[in-house]
C-alpha positions in Angstrom: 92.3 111.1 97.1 95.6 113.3 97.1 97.3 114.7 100.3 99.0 118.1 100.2 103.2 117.6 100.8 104.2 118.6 104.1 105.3 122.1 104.5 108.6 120.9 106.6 109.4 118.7 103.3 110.5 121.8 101.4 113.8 122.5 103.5 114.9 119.3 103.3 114.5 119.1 100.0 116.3 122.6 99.2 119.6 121.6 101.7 119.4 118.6 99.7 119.6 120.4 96.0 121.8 122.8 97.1 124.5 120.4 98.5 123.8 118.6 95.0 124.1 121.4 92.7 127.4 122.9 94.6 129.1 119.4 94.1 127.3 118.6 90.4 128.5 122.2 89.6 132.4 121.9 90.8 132.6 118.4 89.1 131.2 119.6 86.0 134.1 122.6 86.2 136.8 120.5 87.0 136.3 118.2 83.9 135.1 120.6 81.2 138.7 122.4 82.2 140.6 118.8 81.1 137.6 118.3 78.0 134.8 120.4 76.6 132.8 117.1 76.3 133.3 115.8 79.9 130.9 119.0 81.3 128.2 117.1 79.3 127.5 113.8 81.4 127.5 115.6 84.7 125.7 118.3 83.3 122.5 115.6 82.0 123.2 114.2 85.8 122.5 117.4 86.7 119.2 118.1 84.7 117.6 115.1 86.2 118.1 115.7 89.9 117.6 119.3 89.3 114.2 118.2 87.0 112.2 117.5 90.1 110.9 114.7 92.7 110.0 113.7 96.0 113.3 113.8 98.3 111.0 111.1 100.2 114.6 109.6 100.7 116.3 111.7 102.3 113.4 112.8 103.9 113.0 109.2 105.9 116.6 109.4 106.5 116.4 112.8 108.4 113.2 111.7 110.2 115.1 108.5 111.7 118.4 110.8 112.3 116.7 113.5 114.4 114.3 111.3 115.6 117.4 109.4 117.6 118.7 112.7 118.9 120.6 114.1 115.8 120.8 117.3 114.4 119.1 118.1 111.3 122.6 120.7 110.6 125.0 117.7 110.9 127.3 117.5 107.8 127.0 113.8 108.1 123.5 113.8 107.2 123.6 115.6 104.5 126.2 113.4 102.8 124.1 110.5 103.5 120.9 112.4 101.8 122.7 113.6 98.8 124.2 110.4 98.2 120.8 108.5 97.9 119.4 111.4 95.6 122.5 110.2 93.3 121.9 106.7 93.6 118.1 107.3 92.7 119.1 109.1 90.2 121.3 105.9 89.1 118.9 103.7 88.9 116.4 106.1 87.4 118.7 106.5 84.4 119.5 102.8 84.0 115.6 101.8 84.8 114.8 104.0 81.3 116.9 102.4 79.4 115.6 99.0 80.6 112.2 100.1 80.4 112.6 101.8 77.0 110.9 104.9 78.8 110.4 108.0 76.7 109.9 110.3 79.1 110.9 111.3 82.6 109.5 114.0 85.1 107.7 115.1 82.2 110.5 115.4 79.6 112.3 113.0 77.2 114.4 110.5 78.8 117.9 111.1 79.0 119.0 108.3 76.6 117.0 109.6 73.7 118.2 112.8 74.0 121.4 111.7 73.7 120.4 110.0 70.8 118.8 113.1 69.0 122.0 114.6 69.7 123.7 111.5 67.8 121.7 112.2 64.7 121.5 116.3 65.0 125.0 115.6 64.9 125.1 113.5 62.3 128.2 111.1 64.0 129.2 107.9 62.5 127.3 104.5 64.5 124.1 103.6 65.3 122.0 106.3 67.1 120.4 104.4 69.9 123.5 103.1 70.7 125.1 105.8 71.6 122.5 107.3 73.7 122.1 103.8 75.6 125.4 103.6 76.2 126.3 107.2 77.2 123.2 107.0 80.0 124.6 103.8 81.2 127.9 105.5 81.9 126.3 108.7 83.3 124.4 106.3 85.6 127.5 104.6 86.5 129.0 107.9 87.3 126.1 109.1 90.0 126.8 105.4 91.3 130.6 106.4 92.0 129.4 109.8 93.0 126.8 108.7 95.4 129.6 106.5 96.9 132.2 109.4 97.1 129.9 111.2 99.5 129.4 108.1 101.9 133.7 107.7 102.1 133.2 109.5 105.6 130.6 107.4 107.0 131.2 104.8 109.8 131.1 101.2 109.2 127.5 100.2 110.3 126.1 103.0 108.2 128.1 102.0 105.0 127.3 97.9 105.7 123.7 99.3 105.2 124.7 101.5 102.4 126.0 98.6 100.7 123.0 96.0 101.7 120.6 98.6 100.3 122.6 99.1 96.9 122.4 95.0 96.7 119.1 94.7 97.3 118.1 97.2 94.7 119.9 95.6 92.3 118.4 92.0 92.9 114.9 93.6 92.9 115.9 95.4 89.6 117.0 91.8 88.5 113.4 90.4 89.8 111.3 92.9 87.8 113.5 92.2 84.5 112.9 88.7 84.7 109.3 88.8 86.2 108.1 90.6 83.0 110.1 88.7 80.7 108.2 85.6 81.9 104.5 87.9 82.2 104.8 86.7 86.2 101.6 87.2 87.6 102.0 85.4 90.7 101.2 87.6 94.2 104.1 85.9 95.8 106.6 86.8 93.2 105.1 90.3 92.2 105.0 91.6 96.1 109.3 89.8 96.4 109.6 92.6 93.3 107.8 95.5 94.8 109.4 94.7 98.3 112.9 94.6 96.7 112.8 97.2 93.8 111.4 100.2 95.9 109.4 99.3 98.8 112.9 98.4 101.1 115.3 100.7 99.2 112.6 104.3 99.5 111.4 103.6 103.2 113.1 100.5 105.8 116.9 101.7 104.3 116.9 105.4 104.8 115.4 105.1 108.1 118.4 102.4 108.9 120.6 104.9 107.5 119.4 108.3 109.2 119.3 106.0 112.7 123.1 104.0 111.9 124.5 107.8 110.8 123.6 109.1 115.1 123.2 105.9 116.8 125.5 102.9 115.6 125.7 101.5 119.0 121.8 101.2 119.3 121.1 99.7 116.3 119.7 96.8 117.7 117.4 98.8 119.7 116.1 101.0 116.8 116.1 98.5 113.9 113.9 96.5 115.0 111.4 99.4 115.0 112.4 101.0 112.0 111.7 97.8 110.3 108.0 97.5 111.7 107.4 101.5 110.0 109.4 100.7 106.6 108.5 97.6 105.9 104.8 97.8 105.4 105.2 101.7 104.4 107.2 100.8 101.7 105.4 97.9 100.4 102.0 100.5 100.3 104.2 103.3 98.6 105.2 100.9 95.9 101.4 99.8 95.5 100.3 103.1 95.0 103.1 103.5 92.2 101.5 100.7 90.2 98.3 102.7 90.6 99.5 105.4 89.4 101.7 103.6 86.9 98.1 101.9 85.4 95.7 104.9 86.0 97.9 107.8 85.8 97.0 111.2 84.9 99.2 112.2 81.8 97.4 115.4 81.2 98.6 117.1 84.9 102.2 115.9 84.4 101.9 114.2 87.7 103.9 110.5 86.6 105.8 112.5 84.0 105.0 109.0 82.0 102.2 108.2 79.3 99.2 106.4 80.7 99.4 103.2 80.3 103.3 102.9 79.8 103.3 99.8 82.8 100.8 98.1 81.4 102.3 98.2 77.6 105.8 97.3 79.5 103.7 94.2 81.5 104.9 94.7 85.0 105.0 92.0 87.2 103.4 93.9 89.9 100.6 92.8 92.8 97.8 95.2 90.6 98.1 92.3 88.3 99.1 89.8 90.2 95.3 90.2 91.7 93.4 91.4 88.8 94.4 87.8 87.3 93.8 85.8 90.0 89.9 87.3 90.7 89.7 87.7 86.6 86.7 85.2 83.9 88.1 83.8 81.7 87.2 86.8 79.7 88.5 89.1 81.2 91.9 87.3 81.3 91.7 87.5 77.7 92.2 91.2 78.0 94.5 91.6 80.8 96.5 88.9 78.6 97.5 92.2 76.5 99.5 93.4 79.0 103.2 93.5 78.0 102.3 94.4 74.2 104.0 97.7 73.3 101.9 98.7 70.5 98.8 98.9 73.2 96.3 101.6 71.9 94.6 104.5 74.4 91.2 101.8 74.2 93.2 99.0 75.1 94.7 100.1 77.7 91.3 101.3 78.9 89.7 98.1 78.5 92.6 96.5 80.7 92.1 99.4 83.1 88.4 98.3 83.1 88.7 94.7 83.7 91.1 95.6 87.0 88.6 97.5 88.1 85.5 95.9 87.8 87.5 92.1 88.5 87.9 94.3 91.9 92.1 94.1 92.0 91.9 97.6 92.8 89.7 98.1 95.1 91.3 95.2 97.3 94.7 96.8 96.9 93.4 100.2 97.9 92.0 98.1 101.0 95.6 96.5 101.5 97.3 99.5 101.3 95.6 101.5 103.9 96.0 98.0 105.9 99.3 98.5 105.4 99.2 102.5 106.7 97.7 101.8 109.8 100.4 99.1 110.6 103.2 101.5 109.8 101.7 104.5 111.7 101.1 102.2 114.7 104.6 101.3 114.7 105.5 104.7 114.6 103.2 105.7 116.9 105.0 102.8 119.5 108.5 103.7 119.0 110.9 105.3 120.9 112.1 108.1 118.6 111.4 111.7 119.5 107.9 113.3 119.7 108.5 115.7 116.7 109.8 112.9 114.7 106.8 110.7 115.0 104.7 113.8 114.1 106.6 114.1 111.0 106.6 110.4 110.0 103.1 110.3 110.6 102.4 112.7 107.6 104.8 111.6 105.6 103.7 108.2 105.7 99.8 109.4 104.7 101.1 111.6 102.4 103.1 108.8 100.6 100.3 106.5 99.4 97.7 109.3 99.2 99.9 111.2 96.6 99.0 111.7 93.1 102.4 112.1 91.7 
């Protein structure tokens, strides 16, 4: 089942891009006057924030922020929101390259097009190389941008800033390692999902939106925040593994071939279950997961033995477990009335999306 977006998303979103595009713009100006080549990096930075997505960040963060009695004008806010476009945007580029992704929001990935450049080009050095290592750079330079637009911030909001960026780097860390080892452990494949998505897309922004308005009741609203973030983010990262195993190639809706987790071998808690309720049989098949060279039938055979091993049907159950706690929690808190409306549909709209 898939849930229309909210209606109310679509402003955020285009104060958001416009704030982004204005600043990507300038930058991209001011450094193509000094060198023809230096408009390049900002302008692929610009592509990919400009190439689509869910502004589900920014989104929790202005949900929290008016929900403690801001305004959804302040200047402040918007800072905060377009800096955690630009650090998504970091970690989507560097995640690619990890990954060895070939495609992103439905077109080539921004280090192999910087590698076809390379060989249209004909340039001395090794192709992928290049492209690897320019998209690094251009990652690191949303990094530095995303932290130029939190410079006006007060303290509490940039300790959280800062908290967040470490905690999606150590869950970045968790996932490299947990395939590299094929960890199919629950334990470890919910610390990864928890750490590399689930904290850093839901609990953080609302800390953010909240710190941004309300510093000095942080205390107060944390505590909350943490009882709606915390379980919504672990179900929105759930439904991304769904979606990363059983996604639907031929809308566009991942923007990634079908199958692409399953050839990379995620340690996540699809598979962590699908092993642990799998015959020995069917382990045999699941077994394939991490092989690149997986064909459409094996990756439907995999896709078979999670289903009928009943992994997904169990995390379809935990996740709207995990909905129910959220929206209680929202339901019980002491932000506004208009706020909790709002949160309430973004939060079924989150794990009942299809992209």
């Amino acid at each position: 089942m898939s849930v229309t977006a909210p209606v109310w998303l679509k402003p955020i979103a285009a104060r958001v891009e416009s704030h982004l595009g204005a600043f990507l713009n300038d930058e991209q100006a001011r450094w193509s006057k000094l060198d023809s080549d230096l408009g390049e990096p900002i302008g692929e930075l610009a592509r990919l924030v400009g190439a689509g997505g869910k502004r589900l960040r920014p989104a929790f963060c202005e949900l929290a922020f008016v929900g403690v009695g801001g305004d959804e004008d302040s200047k402040a806010l918007l800072e905060v929101q377009t800096a955690l476009e630009l650090l998504h945007a970091s970690a989507l580029l560097h995640d690619d390259i990890i990954d060895g992704s070939t495609t992103r929001r439905g077109e080539p990935t921004a280090h192999l097009r910087y590698l076809a450049k390379h060989r249209d080009s004909n340039w001395a050095g090794e192709a992928r190389r290049f492209g690897e290592g320019a998209v690094i750079l251009v990652g690191d330079l949303a990094f530095v941008y995303a932290d130029q637009m939190m410079s006006n911030q007060n303290q509490l909001t940039k300790r959280i800033w800062n908290e967040m960026r470490v905690e999606l780097n150590i869950g970045q860390y968790l996932d490299l390692i947990g395939t590299a080892k094929r960890e199919r452990r629950p334990d470890k494949a919910e610390r990864v999902s928890r750490f590399k998505s689930g904290k850093y897309t839901v609990e953080r922004p609302l800390y953010l939106g909240a710190s941004i308005f309300a510093p000095e009741q942080a205390d107060e609203f944390f505590e909350q925040l943490s009882a709606i973030g915390l379980p919504l983010g672990d179900a929105f990262q759930m439904r991304d593994d769904i979606l990363g195993a059983f996604g639907d190639q031929s809308a566009s809706r991942t923007g990634k071939p079908i199958g692409d987790d399953l050839r990379e071998g995620k340690p996540t808690p699809l598979l962590a279950l699908a092993f642990e309720r799998a015959t020995s049989s069917q382990r045999d098949v699941l077994n394939r997961v991490g092989d690149p060279t997986l064909t459409s039938e094996n990756v439907l055979e995999i896709q078979q033995v999670i289903v009928e091993s009943g992994a997904l049907g169990m995390l379809e159950s935990r996740i709207r477990s995990l909905v129910d706690r959220a929206v209680a929690a929202i339901n019980a808190s002491s932000l506004s009335k208009p706020a909790i409306e709002r949160l309430v549909e973004l939060a079924e709209f989150v794990v009942a999306r299809n992209i």
